[in-house]
N, C-alpha and C positions, 0 to 999 in steps of 0.2 A: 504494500500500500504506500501510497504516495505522503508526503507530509501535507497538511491543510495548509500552512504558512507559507513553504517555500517551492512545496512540487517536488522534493527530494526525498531519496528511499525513507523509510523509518523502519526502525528494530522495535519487536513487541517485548516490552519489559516485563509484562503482569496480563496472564490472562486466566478467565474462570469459567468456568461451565455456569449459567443460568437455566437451570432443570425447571423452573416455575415457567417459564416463555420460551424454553428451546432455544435458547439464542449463547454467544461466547461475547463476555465483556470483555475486552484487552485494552490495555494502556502499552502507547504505541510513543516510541523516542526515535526524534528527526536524526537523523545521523551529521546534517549538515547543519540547522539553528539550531538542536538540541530542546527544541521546545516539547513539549509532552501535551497528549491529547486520549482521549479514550474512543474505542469505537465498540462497537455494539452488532456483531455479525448472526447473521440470522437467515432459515432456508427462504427461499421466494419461492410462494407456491403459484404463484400467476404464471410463472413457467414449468411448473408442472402440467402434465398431462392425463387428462382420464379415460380409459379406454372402455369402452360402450362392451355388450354382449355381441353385437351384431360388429364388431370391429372397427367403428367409428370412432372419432378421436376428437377430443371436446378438451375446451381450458377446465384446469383445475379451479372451483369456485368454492373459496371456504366459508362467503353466506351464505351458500345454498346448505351446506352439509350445519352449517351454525343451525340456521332456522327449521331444520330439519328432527335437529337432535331437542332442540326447545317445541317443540311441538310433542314429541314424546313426554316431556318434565310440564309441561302445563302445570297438573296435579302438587307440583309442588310448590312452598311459597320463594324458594328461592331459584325459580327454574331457568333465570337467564343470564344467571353467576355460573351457576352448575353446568349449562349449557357453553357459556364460553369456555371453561376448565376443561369438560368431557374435546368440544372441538380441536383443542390444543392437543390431548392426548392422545388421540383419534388420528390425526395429521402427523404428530410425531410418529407414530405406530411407522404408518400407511408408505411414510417416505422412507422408514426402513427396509419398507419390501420392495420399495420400487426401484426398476431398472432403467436407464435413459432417462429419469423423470415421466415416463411412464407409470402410471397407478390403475390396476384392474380395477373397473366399477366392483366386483364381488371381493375384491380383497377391501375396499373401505369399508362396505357391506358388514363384512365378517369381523373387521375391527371395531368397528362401531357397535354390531352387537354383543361381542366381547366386552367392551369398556360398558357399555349399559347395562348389560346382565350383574358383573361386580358389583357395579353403581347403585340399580334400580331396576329390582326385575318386571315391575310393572310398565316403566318406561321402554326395556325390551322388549315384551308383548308387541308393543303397540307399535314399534319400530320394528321389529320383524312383519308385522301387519302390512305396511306400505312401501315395506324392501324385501325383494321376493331376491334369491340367491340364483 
């Protein structure tokens, strides 16, 4: 990575795993002004890929799969905290298994109803209900 100051390499002095957001926080030293900045790197799922049954190929949309998994948790009082939390975990899963940025529609599927099942088996009901594998 470049330095934000001067456009010159930087050395990563400090970096950590952020397991709450999936992302790596690093603090990053300009090798040329030696000034210090942090960055914050993290998967882009807008270039991921979802691949259909029928072998079609669609962008990865993480409101669709948000809104999707909150429609399950309705029932609860806290279902669009929980909803955000589950989509996080759901997506991390998912990019694990994926190849090219590729993501089989039935492997979100299967992950999703894996994290709801743990979570909320009423919740999975009802999402297995209107995701057929």
């Amino acid at each position: 990575m470049v330095c934000i100051y001067c456009g010159n390499a930087t050395q990563v002095v400090n970096s950590r795993l952020q397991r709450r957001t999936n992302s790596v926080w690093r603090r990053r030293a300009c090798t040329a002004c030696s000034q210090v900045f942090t960055s914050i790197e993290q998967a882009d799922m807008l270039t991921s890929i979802l691949l259909d049954r029928n072998g079609s190929l669609e962008g990865f949309d993480r409101d669709i799969l948000l809104l999707s998994i909150y429609d399950t948790l309705k029932h609860r009082e806290t279902a669009l905290k929980d909803a955000q939390g589950l989509t996080r975990t759901i997506t991390a899963s998912a990019l694990k298994t994926a190849t090219d940025s590729v993501i089989a529609r039935e492997t979100l599927i299967k992950e999703a109803l894996q994290v709801l099942e743990r979570f909320d088996t009423t919740a999975a009901t009802m999402y297995r209900a209107y995701h057929k594998i």
